[in-house]
C-alpha positions in Angstrom: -144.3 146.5 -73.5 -143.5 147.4 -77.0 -145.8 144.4 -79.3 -148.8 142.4 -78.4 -150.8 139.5 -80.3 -154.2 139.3 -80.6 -156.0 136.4 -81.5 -160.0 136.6 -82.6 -162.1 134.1 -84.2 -163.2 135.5 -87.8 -167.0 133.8 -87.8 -166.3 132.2 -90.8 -164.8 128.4 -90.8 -163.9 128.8 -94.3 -161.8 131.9 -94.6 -158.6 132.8 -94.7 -156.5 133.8 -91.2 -155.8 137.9 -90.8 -153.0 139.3 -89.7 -153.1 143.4 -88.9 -150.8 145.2 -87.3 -151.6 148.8 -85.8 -150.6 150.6 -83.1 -146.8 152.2 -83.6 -143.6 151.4 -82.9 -143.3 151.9 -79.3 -146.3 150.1 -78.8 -147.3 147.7 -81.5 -150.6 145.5 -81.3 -150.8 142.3 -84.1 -154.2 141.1 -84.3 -154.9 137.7 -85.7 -157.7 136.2 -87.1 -158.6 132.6 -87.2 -160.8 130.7 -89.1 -161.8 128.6 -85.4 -160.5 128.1 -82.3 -158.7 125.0 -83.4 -156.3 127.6 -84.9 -155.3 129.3 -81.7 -152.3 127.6 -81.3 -150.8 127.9 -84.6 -151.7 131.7 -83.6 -150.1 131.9 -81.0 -146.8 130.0 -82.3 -146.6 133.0 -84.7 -147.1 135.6 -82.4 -144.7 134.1 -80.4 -142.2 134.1 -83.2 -142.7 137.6 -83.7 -141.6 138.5 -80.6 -144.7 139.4 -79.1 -144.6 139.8 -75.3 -147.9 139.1 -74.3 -151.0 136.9 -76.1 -154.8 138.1 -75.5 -157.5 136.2 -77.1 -161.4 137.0 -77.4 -164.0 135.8 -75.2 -164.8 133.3 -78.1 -162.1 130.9 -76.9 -163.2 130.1 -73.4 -161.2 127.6 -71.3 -160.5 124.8 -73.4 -159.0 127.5 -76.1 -157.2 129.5 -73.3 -155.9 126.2 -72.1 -154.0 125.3 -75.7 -152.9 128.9 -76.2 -151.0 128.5 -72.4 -150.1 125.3 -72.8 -148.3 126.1 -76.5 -146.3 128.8 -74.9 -145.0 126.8 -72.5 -144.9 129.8 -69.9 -142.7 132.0 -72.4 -145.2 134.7 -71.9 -148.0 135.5 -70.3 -151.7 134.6 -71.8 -155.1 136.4 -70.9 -158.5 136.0 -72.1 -161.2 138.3 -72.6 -164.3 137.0 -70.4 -167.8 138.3 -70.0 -169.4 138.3 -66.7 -173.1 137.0 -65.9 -174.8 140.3 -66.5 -173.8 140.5 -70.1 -175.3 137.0 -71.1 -178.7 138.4 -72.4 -176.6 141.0 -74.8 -173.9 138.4 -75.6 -177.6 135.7 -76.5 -179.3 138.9 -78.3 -175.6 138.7 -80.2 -174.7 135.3 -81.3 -178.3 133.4 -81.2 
């Protein structure tokens, strides 16, 4: 694998999406961050025209936003999701709450 997308939420509805790319040139990671969810597929078109070979998004998106990143790429490449199990639900409330 030689790029990868990223997609994260920024926590802020307003702002502006990011785009960062690190890594290096055998293995290149572009992270992009979205304003909300609702932006995950636009996202993922882009990574996707950048010839990214994979999509991960955060644990933000849960199954509803995993569901329109898969269902944009049509199967072109693969999607994953970062997911937290039940143990980490009283950091993850201590977090967000």
């Amino acid at each position: 694998m030689q790029k990868w997308g990223f997609i994260y939420t920024l926590g802020d509805e307003d702002g502006a999406v990011r785009r960062d790319v690190i890594g290096s040139p055998a293995c290149e990671l572009i992270c992009v961050g979205i304003p909300s969810v609702d932006g995950a597929a636009e996202a993922a078109r882009g990574l996707m025209e950048s010839g990214v070979q994979l999509i991960e998004l955060c644990g933000a998106f849960e199954a509803e936003g995993l569901a329109a990143v898969k269902n944009e790429v049509e199967g072109k490449i693969p999607v994953g999701a970062v997911f937290y199990g039940g143990d980490a639900a009283s950091g993850l409330h201590r977090l967000f709450s």
